[in-house]
Gaussian input, Z-matrix of N, CA and C with variables (Angstrom, degrees):
# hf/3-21g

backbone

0 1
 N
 C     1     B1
 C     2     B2     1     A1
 N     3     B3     2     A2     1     D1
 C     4     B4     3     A3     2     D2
 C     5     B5     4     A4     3     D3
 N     6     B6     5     A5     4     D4
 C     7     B7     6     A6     5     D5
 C     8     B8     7     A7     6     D6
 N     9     B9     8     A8     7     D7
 C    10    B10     9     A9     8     D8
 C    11    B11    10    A10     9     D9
 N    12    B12    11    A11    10    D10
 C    13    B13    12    A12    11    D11
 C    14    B14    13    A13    12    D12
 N    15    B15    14    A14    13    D13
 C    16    B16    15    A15    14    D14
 C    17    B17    16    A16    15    D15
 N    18    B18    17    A17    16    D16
 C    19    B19    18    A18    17    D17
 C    20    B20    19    A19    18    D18
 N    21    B21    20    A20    19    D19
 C    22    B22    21    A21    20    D20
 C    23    B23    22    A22    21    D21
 N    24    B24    23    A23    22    D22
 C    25    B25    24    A24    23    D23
 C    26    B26    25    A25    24    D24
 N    27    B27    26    A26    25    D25
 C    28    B28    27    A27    26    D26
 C    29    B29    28    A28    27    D27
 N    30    B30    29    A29    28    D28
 C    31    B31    30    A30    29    D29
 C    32    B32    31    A31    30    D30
 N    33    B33    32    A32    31    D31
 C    34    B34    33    A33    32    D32
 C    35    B35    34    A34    33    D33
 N    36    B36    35    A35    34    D34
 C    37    B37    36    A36    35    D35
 C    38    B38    37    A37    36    D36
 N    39    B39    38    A38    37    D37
 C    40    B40    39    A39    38    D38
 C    41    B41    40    A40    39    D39
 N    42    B42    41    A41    40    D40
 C    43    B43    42    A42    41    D41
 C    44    B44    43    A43    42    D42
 N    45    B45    44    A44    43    D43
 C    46    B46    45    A45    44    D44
 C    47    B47    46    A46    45    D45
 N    48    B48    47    A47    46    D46
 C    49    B49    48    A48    47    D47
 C    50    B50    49    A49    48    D48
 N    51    B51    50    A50    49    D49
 C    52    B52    51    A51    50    D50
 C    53    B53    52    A52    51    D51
 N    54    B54    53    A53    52    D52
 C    55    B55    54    A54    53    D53
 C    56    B56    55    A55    54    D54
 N    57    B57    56    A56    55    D55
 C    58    B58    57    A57    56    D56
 C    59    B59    58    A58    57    D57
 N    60    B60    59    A59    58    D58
 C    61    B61    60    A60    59    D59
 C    62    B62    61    A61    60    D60
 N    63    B63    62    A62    61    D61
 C    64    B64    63    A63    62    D62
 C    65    B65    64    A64    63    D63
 N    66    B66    65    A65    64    D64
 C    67    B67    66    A66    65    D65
 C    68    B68    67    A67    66    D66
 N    69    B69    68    A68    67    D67
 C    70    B70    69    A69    68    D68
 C    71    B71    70    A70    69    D69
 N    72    B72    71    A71    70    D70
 C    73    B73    72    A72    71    D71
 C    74    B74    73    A73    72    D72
 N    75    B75    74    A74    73    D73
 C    76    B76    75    A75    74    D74
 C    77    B77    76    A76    75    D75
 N    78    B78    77    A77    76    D76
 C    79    B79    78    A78    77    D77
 C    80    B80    79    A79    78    D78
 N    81    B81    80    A80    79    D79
 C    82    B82    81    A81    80    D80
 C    83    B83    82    A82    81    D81
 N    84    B84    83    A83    82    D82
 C    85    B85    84    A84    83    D83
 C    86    B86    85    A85    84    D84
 N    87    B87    86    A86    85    D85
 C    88    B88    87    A87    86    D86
 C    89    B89    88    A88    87    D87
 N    90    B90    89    A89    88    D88
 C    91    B91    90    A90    89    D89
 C    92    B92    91    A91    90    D90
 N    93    B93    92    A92    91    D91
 C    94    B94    93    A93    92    D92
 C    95    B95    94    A94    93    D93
 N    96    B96    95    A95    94    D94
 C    97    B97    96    A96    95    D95
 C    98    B98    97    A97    96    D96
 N    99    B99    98    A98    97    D97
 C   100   B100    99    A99    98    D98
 C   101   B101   100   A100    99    D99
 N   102   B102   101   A101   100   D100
 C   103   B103   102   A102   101   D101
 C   104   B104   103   A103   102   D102
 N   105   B105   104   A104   103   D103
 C   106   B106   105   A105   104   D104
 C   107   B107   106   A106   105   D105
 N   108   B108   107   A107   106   D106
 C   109   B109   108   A108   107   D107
 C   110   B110   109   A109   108   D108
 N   111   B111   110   A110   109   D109
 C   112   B112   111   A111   110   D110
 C   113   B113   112   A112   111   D111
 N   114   B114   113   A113   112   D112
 C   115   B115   114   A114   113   D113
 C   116   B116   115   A115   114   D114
 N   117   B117   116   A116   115   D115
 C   118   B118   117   A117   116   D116
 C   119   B119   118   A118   117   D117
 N   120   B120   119   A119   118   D118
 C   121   B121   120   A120   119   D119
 C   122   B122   121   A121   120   D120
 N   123   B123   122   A122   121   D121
 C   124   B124   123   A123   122   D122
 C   125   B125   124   A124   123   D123
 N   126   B126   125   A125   124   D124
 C   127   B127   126   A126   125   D125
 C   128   B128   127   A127   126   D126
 N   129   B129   128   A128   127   D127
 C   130   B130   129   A129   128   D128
 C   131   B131   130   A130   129   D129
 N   132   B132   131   A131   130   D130
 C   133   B133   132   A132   131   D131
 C   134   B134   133   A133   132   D132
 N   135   B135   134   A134   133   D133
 C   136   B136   135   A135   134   D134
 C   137   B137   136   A136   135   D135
 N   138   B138   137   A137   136   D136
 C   139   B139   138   A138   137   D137
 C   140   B140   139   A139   138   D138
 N   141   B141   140   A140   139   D139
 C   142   B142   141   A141   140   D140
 C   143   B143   142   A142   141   D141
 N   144   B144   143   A143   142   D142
 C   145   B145   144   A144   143   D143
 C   146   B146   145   A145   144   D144
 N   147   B147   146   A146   145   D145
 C   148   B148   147   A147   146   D146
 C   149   B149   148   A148   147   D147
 N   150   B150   149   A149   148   D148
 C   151   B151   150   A150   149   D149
 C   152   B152   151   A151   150   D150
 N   153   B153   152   A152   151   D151
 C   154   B154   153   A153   152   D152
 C   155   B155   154   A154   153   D153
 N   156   B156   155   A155   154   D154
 C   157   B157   156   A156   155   D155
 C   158   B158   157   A157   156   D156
 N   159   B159   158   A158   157   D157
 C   160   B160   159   A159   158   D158
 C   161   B161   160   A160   159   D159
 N   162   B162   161   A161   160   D160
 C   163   B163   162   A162   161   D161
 C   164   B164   163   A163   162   D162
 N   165   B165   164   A164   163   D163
 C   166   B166   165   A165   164   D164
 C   167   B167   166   A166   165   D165
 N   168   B168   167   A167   166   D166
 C   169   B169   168   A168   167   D167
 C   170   B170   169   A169   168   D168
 N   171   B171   170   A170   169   D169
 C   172   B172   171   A171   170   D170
 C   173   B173   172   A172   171   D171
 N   174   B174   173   A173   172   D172
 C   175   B175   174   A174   173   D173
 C   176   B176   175   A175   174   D174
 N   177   B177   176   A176   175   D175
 C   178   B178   177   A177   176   D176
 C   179   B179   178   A178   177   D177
 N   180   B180   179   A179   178   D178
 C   181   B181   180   A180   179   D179
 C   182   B182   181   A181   180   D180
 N   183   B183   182   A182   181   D181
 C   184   B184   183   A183   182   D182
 C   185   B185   184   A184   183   D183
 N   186   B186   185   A185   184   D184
 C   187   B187   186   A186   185   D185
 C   188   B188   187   A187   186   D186
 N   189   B189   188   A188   187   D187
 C   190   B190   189   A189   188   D188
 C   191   B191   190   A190   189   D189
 N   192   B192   191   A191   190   D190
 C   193   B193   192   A192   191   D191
 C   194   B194   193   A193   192   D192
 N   195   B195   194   A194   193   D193
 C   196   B196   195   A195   194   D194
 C   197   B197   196   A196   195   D195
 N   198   B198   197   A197   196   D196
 C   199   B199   198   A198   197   D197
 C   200   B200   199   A199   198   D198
 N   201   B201   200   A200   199   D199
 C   202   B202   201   A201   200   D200
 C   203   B203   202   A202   201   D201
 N   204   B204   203   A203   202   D202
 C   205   B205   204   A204   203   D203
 C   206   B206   205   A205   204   D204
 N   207   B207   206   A206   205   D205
 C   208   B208   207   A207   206   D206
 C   209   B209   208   A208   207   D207

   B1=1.4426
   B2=1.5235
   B3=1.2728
   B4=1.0592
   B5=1.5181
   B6=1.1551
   B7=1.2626
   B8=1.9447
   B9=0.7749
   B10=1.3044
   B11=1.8350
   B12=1.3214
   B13=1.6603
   B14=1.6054
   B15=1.2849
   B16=1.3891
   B17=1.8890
   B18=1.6804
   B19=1.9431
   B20=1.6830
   B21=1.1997
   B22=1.5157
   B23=1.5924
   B24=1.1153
   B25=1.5301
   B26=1.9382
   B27=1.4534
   B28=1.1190
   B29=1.8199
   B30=1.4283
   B31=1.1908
   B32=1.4078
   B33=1.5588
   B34=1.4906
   B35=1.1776
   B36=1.3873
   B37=1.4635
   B38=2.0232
   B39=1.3363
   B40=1.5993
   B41=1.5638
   B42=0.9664
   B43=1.4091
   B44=1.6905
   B45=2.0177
   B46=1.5485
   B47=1.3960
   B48=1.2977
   B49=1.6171
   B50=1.8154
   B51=1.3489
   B52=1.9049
   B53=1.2516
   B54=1.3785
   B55=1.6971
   B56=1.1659
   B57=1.1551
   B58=1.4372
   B59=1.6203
   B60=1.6061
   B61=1.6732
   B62=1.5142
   B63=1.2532
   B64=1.6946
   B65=1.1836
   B66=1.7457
   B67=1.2385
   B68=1.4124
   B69=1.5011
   B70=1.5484
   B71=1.8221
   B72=1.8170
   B73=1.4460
   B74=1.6944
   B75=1.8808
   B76=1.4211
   B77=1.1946
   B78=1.7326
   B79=1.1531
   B80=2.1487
   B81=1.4811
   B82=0.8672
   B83=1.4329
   B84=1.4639
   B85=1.3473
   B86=1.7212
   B87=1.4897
   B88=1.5760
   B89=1.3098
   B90=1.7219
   B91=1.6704
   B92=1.7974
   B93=1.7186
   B94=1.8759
   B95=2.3440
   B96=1.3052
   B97=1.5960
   B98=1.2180
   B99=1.3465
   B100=1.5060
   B101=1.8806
   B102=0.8576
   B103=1.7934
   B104=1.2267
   B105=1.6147
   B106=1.6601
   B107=1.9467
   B108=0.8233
   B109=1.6648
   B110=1.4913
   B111=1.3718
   B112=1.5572
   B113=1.5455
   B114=1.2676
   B115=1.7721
   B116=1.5748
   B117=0.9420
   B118=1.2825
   B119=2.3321
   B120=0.9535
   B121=1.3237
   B122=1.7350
   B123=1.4135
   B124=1.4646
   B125=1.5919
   B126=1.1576
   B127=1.6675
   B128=1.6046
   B129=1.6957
   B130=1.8257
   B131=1.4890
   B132=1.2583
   B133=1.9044
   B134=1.3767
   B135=1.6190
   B136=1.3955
   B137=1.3559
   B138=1.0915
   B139=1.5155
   B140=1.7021
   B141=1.2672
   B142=1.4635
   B143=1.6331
   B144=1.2706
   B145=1.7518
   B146=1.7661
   B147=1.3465
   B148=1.6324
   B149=1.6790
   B150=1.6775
   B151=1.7248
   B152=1.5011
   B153=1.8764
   B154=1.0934
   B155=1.4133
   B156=1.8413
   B157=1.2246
   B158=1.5159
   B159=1.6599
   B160=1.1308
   B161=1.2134
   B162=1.1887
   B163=1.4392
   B164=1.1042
   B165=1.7539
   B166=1.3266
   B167=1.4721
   B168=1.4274
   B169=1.7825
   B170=1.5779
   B171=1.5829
   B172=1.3728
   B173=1.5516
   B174=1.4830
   B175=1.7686
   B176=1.6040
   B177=1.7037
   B178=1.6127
   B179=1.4104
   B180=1.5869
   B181=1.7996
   B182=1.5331
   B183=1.6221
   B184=1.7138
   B185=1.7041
   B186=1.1204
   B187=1.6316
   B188=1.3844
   B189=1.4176
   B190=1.3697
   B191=2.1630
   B192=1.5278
   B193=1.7169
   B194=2.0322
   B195=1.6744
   B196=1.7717
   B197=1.5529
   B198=2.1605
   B199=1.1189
   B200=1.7217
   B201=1.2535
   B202=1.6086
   B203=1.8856
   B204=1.2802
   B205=1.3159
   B206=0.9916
   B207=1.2286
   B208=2.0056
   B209=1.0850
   A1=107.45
   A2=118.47
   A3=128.95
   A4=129.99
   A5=164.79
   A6=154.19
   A7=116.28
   A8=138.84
   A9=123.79
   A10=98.16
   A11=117.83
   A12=129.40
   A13=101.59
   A14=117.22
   A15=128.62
   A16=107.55
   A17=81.49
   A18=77.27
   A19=105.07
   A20=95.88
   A21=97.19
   A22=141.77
   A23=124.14
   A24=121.01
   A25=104.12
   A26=103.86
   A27=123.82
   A28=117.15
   A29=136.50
   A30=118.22
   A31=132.43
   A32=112.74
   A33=98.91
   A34=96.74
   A35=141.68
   A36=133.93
   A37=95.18
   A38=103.34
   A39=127.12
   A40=79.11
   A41=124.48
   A42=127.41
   A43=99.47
   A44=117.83
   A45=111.53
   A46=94.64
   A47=102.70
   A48=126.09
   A49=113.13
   A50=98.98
   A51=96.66
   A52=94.99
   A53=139.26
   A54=138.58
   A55=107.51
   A56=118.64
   A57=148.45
   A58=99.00
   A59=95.91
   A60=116.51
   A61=105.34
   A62=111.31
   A63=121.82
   A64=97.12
   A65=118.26
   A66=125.08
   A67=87.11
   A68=108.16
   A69=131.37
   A70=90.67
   A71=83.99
   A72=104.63
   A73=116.43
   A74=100.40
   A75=94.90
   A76=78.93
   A77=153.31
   A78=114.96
   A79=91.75
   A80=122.92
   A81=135.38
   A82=127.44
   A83=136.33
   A84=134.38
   A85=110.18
   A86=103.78
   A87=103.49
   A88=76.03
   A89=104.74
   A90=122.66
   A91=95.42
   A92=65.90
   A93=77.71
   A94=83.24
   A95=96.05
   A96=103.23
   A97=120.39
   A98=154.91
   A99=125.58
   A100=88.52
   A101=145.07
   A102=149.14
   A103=93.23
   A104=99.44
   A105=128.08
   A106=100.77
   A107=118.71
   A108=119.63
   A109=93.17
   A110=119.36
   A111=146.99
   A112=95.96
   A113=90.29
   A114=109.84
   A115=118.30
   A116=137.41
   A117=164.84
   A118=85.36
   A119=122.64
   A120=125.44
   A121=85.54
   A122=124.57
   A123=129.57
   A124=126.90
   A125=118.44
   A126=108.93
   A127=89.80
   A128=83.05
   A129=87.66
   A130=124.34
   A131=104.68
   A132=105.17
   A133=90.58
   A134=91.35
   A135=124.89
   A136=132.90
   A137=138.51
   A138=139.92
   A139=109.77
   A140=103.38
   A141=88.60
   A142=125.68
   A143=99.39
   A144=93.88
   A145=88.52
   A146=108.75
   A147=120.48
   A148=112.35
   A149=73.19
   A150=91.34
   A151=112.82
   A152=132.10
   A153=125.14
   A154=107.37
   A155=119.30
   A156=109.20
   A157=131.18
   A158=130.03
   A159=120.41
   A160=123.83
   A161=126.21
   A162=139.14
   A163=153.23
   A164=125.95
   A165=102.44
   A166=119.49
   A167=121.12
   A168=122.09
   A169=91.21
   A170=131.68
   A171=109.97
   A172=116.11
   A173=114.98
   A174=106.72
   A175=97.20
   A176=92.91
   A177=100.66
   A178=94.99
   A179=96.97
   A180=106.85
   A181=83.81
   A182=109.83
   A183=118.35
   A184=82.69
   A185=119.60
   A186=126.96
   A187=104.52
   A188=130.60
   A189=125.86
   A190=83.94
   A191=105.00
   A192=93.25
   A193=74.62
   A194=90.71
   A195=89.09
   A196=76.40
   A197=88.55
   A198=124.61
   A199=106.54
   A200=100.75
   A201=125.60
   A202=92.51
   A203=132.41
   A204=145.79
   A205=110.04
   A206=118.42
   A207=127.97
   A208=123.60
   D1=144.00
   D2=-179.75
   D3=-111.87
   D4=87.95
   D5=-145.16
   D6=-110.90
   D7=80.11
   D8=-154.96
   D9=-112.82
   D10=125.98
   D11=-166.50
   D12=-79.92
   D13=137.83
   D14=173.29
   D15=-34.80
   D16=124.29
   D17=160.30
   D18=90.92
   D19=-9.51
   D20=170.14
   D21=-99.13
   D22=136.32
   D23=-164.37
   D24=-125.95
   D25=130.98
   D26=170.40
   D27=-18.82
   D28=100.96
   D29=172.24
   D30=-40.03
   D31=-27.16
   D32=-164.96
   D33=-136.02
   D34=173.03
   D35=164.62
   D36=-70.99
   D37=147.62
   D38=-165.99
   D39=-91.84
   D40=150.25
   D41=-173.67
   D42=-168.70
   D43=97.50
   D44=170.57
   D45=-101.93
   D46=128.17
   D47=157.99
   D48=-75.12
   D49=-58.68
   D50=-169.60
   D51=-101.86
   D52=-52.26
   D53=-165.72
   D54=-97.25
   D55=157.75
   D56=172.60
   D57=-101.33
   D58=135.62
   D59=179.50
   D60=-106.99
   D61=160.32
   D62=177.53
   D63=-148.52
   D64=172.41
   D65=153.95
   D66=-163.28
   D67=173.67
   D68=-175.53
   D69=-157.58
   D70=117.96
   D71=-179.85
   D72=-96.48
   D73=130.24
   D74=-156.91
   D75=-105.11
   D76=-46.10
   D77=-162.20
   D78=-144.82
   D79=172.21
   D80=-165.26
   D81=57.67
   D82=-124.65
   D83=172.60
   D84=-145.12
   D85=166.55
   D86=-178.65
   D87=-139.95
   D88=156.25
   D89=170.98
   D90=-144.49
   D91=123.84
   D92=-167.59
   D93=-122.17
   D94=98.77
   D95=-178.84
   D96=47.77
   D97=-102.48
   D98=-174.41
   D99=-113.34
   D100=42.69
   D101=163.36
   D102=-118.77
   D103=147.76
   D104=-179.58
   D105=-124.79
   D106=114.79
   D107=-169.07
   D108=-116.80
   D109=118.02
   D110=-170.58
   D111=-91.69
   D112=173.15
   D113=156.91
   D114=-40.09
   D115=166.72
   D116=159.97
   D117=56.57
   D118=37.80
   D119=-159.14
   D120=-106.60
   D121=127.35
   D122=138.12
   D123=-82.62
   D124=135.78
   D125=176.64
   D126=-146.62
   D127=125.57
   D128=157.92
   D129=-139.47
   D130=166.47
   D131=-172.77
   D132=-139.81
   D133=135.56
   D134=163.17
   D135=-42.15
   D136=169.89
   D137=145.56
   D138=-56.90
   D139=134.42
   D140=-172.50
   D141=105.04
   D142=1.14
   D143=-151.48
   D144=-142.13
   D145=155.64
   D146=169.18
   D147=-158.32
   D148=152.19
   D149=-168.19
   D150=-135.19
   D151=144.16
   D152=-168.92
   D153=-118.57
   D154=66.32
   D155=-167.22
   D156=-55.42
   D157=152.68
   D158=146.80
   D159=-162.96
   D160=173.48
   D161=171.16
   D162=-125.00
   D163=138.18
   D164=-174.30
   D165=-99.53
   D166=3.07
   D167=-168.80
   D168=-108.27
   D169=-4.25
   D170=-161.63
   D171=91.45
   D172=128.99
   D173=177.62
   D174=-141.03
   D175=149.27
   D176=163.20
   D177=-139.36
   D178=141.61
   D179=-147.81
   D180=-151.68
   D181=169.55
   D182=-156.18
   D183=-135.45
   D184=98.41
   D185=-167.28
   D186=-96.92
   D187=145.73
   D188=-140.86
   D189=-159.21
   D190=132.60
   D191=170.08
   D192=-126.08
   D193=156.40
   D194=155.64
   D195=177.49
   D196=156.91
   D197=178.70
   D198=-77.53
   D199=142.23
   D200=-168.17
   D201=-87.81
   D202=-37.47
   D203=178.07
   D204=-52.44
   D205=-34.16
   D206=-154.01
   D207=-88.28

C-alpha cells in the first residue's frame, strides 16, 4: 500500500534497472509527466525505465515490483 500526502513529489528519480514496477490506483490522482492516472487506473514500467511520481490531491495506490524473467 502506498499513501502519498497532497502536494507531494517523489524525492529521487524512481529508476528500475532489473524489475519492472506497477501500481493500481485506489483513490485520488498520480502525475507521472504530462498524464494524471485516477482511481481504478493501472500504470506500469519496465525494466529499464524511470519515473518521478507525484501529486497534488493525495494518492492511495496498490504498488506491485516483479521480475519480467519469471
Amino acid at each position: 500500500m502506498i499513501d502519498i500526502a497532497p502536494g507531494t513529489e517523489w524525492p529521487d528519480l524512481d529508476v528500475h534497472e532489473t524489475y519492472g514496477e506497477a501500481y493500481f490506483v485506489v483513490s485520488g490522482e498520480v502525475i507521472e509527466g504530462d498524464s494524471i492516472h485516477g482511481p481504478g487506473t493501472y500504470v506500469a514500467f519496465g525494466p529499464k525505465t524511470s519515473h518521478r511520481p507525484r501529486t497534488e490531491t493525495g494518492v492511495r495506490a496498490f504498488g506491485f515490483n516483479y521480475d519480467v524473467g519469471v
